[in-house]
N, C-alpha and C positions, 0 to 999 in steps of 0.2 A: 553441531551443524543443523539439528534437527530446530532447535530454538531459532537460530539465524537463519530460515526457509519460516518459518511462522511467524516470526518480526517481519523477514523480508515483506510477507503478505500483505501482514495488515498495518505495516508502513505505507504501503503505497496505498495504499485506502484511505489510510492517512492525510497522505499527501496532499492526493485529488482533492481531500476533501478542504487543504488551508487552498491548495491552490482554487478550485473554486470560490472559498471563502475571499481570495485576494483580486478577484475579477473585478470588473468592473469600472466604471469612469469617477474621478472623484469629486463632492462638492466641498463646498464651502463647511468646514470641521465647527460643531458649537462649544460654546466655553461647558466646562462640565455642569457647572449649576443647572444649564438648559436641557439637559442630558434627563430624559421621565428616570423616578424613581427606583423601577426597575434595573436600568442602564446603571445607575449609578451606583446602585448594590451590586451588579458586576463587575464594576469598572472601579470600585472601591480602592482597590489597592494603588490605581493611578489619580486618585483625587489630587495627591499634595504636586506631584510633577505634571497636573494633562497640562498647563500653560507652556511648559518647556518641551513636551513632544513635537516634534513634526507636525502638521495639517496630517500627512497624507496618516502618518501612526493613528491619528486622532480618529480619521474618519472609519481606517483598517477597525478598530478598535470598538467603534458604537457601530457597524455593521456587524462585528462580531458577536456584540452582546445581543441586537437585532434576532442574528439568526439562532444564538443559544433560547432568546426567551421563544423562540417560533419551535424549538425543538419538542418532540414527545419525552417523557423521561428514558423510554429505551434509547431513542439517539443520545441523551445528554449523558446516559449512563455506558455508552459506548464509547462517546468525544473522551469522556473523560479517562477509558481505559488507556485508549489511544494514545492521549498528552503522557499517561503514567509512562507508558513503554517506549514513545518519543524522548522523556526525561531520563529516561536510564538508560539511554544509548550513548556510548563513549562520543565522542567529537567525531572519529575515525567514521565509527557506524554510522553518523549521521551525516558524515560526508557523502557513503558512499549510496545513502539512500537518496542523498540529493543527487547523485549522480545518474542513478538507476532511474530517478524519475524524472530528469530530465532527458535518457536515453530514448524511456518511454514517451513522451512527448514529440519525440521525432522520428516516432513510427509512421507509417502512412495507417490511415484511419482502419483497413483491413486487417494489416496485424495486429493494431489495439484489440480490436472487435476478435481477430481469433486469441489474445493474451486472455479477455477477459470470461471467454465463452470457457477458456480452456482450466482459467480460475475456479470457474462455476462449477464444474464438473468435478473439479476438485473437492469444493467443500462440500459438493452435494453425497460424499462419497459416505460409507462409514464413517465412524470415527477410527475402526482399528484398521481398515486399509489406508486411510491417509495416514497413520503413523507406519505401518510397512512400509508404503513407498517412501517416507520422510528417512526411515532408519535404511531401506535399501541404498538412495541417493545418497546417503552421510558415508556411507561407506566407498561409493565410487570414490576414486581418485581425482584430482580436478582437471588433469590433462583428460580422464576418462569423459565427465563430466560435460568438457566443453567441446569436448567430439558429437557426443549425443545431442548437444544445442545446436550446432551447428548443421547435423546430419538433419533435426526436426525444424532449422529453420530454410534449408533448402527443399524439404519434403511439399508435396502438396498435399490440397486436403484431404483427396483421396489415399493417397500416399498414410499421412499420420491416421485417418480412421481406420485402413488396415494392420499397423503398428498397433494401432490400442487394442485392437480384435486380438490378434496375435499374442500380445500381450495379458488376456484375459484368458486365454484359453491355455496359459501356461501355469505350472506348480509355481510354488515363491520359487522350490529350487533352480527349475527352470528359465525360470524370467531372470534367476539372478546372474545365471550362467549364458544364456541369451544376452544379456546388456555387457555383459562382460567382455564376450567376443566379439559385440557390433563396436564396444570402445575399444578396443586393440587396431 
């Protein structure tokens, strides 16, 4: 579970970021030969088929290479983690992160802004308290689970920055036994 909260993350970073990638209005797609040098070293693998793409594939496609050649190498050496762990998700997983981030998408812009605030503080944490909470969580039960989501998405702000207080001022044993009781 702990792995499938870690995908789940930086899936959805993922995500944002084809969905980004797929913005936009479309023009008129060029035949590849027109495509700069560059483009066409990326685009390589679709030399023999870009006549039988789609327009819209074509254009999706040299806006892609666009924004890879715009990339620094740490973003392209990140894209690239990203596609690895996108590729090795069953069909299921990746259904269900299309799923997840189209849920995301129909947040009102306040709960994006508190998912992502709430992200942040996440990764900004240790590395071995994100894996306690990672291994705490794994352990919850998922009826447990979805009480506590449920209970933090009725909460207000105030509300959840006194839950984290609360939560910080506990032993693991206690936080453990604490989340225990708020999911029952």
């Amino acid at each position: 579970m702990q792995k499938n909260k870690l995908i789940w993350l930086t899936e959805i970073a993922s995500i944002l970021l084809i969905a980004i990638l797929l913005t936009g209005t479309f023009s008129q797609a060029k035949p590849f030969s027109e495509l700069s040098d560059e483009q066409q070293q990326i685009l390589r693998e679709f030399s023999s088929t870009w006549d039988s793409l789609p327009e819209e594939k074509q254009i999706l496609l040299e806006r892609g290479a666009d924004r890879w050649l715009n990339m620094s190498p740490e973003q392209r050496d990140t894209a690239r983690k990203r596609l690895e762990r996108w590729n090795k998700l069953s069909p299921e997983e990746k259904q269900k992160m299309r799923e997840r981030f189209e849920r995301f998408k129909s947040l009102s812009p306040e709960e994006k802004q508190r998912i992502r605030a709430a992200r942040e503080r996440f990764l900004n944490l240790p590395p071995e308290r994100r894996e306690e909470l990672k291994k705490r969580w794994q352990n919850l039960s998922d009826e447990q689970k979805a009480k506590i989501r449920q209970r933090l998405r009725n909460s207000t702000p105030e509300e959840r920055a006194e839950f984290r207080k609360k939560m910080r001022s506990l032993s693991p044993e206690e936080r453990r036994e604490f989340l225990r009781k708020k999911a029952e």
